[in-house]
C-alpha positions as CSV (number, residue, x, y, z in Angstrom):
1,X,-6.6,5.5,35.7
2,X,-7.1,2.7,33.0
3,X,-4.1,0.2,32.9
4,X,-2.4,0.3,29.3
5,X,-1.2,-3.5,28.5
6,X,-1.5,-5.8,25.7
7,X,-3.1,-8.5,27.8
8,X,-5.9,-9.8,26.0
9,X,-8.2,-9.2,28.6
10,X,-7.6,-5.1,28.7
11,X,-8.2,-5.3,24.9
12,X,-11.4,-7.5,25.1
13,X,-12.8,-5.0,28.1
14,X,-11.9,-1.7,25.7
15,X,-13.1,-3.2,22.8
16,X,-16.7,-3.6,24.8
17,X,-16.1,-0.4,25.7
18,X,-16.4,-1.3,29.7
19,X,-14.6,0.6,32.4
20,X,-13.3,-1.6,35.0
21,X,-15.8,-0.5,37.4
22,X,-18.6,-1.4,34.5
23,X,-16.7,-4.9,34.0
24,X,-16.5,-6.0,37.4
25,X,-20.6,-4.8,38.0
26,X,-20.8,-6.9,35.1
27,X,-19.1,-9.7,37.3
28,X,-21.4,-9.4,40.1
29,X,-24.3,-9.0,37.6
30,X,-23.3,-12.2,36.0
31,X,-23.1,-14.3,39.7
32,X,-26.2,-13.0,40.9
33,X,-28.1,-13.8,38.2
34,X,-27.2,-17.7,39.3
35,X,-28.1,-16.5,42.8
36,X,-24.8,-16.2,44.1
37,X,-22.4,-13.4,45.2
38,X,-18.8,-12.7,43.9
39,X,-16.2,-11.2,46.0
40,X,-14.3,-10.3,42.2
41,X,-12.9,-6.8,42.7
42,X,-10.6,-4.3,40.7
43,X,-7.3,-5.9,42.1
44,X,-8.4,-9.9,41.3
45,X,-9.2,-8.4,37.6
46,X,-5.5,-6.7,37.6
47,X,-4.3,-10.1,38.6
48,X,-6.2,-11.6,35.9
49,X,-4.1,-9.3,33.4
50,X,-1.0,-9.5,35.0
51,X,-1.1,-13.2,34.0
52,X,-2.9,-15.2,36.8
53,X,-5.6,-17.7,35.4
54,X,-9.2,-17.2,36.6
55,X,-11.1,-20.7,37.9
56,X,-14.1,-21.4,34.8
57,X,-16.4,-20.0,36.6
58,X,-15.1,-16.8,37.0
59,X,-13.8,-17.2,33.2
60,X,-18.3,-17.5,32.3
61,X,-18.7,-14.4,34.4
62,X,-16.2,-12.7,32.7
63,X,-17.9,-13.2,28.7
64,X,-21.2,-12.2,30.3
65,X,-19.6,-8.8,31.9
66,X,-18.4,-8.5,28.3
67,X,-21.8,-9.2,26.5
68,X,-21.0,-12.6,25.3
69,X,-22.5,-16.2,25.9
70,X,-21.1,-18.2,28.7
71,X,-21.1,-21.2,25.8
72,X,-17.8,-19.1,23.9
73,X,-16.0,-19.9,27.4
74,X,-12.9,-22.4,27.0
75,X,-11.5,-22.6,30.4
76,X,-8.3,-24.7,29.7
77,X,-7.3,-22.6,26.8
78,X,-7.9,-18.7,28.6
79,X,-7.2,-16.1,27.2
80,X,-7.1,-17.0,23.8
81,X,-11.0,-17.7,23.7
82,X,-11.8,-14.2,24.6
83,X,-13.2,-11.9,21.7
84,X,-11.3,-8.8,21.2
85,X,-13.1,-7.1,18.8
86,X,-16.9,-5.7,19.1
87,X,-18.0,-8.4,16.0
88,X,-15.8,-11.3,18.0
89,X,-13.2,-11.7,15.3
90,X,-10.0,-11.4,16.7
91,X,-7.5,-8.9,15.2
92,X,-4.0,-10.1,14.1
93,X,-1.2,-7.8,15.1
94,X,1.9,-7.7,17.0
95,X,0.1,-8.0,20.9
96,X,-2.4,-10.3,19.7
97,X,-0.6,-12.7,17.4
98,X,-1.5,-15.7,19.3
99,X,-4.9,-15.0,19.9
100,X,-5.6,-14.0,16.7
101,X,-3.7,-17.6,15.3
102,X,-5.8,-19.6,17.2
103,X,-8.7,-18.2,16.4
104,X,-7.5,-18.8,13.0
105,X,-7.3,-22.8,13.9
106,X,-10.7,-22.5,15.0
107,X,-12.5,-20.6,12.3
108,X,-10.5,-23.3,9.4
109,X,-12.4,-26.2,11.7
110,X,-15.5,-24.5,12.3
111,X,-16.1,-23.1,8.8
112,X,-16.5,-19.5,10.5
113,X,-15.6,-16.0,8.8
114,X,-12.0,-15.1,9.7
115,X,-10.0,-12.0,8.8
116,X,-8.4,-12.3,5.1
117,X,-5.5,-11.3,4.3
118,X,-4.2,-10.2,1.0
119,X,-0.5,-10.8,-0.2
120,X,0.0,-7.0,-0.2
121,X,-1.8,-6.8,3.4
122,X,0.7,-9.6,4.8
123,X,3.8,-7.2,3.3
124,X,2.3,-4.7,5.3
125,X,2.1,-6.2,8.4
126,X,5.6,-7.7,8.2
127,X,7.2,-4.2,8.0
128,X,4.8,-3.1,10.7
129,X,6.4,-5.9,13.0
130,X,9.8,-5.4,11.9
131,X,9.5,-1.5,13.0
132,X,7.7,-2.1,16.3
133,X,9.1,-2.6,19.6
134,X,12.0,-5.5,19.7
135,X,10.2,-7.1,22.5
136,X,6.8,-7.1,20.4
137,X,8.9,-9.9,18.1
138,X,10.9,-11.4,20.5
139,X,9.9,-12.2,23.7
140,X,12.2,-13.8,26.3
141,X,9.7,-17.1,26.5
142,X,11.0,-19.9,28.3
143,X,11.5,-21.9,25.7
144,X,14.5,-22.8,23.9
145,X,16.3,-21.0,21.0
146,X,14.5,-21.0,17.8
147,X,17.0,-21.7,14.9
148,X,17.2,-20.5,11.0
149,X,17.1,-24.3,9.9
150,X,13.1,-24.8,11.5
151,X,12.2,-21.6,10.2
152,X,13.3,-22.5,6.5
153,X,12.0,-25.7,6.7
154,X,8.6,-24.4,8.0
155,X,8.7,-21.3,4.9
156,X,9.6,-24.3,2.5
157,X,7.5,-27.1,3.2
158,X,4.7,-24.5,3.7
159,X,5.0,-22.9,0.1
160,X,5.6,-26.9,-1.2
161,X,2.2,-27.5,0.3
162,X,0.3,-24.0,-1.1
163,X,1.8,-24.6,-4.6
164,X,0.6,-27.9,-5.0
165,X,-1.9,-29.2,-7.6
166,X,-6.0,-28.4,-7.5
167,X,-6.3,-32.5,-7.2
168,X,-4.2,-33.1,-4.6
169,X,-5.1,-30.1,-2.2
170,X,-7.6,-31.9,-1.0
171,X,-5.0,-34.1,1.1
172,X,-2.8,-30.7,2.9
173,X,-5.5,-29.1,5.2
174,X,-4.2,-30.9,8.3
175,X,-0.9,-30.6,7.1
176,X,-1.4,-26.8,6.5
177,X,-3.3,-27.0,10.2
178,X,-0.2,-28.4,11.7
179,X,2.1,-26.1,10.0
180,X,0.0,-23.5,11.1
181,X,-0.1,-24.8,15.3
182,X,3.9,-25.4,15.3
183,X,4.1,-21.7,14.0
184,X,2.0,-20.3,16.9
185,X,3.4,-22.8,19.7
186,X,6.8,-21.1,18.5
187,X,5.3,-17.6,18.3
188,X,4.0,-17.8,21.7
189,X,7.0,-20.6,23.8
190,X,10.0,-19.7,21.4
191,X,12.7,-17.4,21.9
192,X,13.6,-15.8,18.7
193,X,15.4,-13.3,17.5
194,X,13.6,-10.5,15.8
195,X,14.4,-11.4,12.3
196,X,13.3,-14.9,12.9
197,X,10.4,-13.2,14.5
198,X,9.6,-11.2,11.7
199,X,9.8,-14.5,9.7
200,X,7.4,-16.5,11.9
201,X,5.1,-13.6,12.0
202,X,4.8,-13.3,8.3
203,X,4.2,-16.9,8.1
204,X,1.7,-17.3,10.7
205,X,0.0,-14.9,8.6
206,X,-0.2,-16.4,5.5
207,X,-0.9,-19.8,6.7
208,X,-3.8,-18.4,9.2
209,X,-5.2,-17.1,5.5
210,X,-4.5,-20.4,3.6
211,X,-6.2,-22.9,6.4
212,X,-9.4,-20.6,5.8
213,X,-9.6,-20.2,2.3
């Protein structure tokens, strides 16, 4: 029976439409292609989505068991690399905020296509958070409490740097990118209440469209 989880790996195996006997075929596929033999079975790859880390070379095995090149592979920042979509773009919604934000990061330095989002779309999306599962808005991280004063500053200072002049725009995309990583750090390390988490959300959103644009 197919495990039903938010882990990014699940949604980057349905989304290539693998079962997990396909994927880890795939796995063995990948190895012996180099000549070599893996001993990956069903329970490592439940591991994997329970939140161990597979070693990089596992991590290459696992984009060519999902029809991708080995080159997308970032070991040291898994699982955000993986692409959890058929076309690689990576939805944002409430189990894949994170993912989706740093993809964001990556498409505003790489000059790649990245989902748009319209100001209606990002009202959307905030109610759709607000009336999903507490937990999907905040999770008990580790880290500590975030407060209302960082959030306002964050919504403020973010809407200073959107409004400002044609001429000096030119000068806030690494401010916007910064705004933009402190958002998702908090997203995925914070703990937040769900208000704040509906706030963070909503801003993640619109700053993941402004850093592309």
């Amino acid at each position: 029976m197919e495990e039903t989880t938010g882990h990014p790996l699940v949604v980057a195996r349905h989304a290539a439409g693998k079962t997990m006997e396909e994927f880890v075929s795939g796995i063995h596929a990948a190895a012996a292609r180099r000549n070599l033999r893996s001993g990956i079975d069903e329970a490592r790859v439940r591991k994997w989505q329970r939140g161990v880390q597979p070693s990089e070379e596992s991590q290459i095995y696992i984009a060519e068991a999902l029809g991708w090149p080995a080159d997308i592979v970032r070991a040291d920042d898994w699982p955000n690399w993986l692409p959890l979509t058929a076309n690689g773009v990576v939805p944002l919604g409430p189990h894949s905020s994170v993912p989706a934000l740093r993809e964001a990061q990556r498409t505003a330095m790489e000059r790649r296509t990245f989902l748009t989002i319209s100001g209606a779309a990002l009202s959307a999306l905030a109610a759709d958070w607000a009336g999903g599962p507490a937990d999907a808005l905040a999770q008990a991280h580790d880290g500590k409490p975030i407060g209302e004063d960082l959030v306002a500053f964050l919504e403020n200072s973010t809407r200073h740097l959107a409004g400002l002049s044609t001429e000096q725009r030119q000068h806030t995309p690494a401010l916007l990118n910064a705004h933009l990583a402190t958002v998702t750090e908090l997203l995925e390390n914070g703990r937040y209440t769900p208000a704040l988490g509906l706030r963070l959300h909503t801003l993640a959103a619109s700053l993941s469209q402004t850093v592309v644009i």
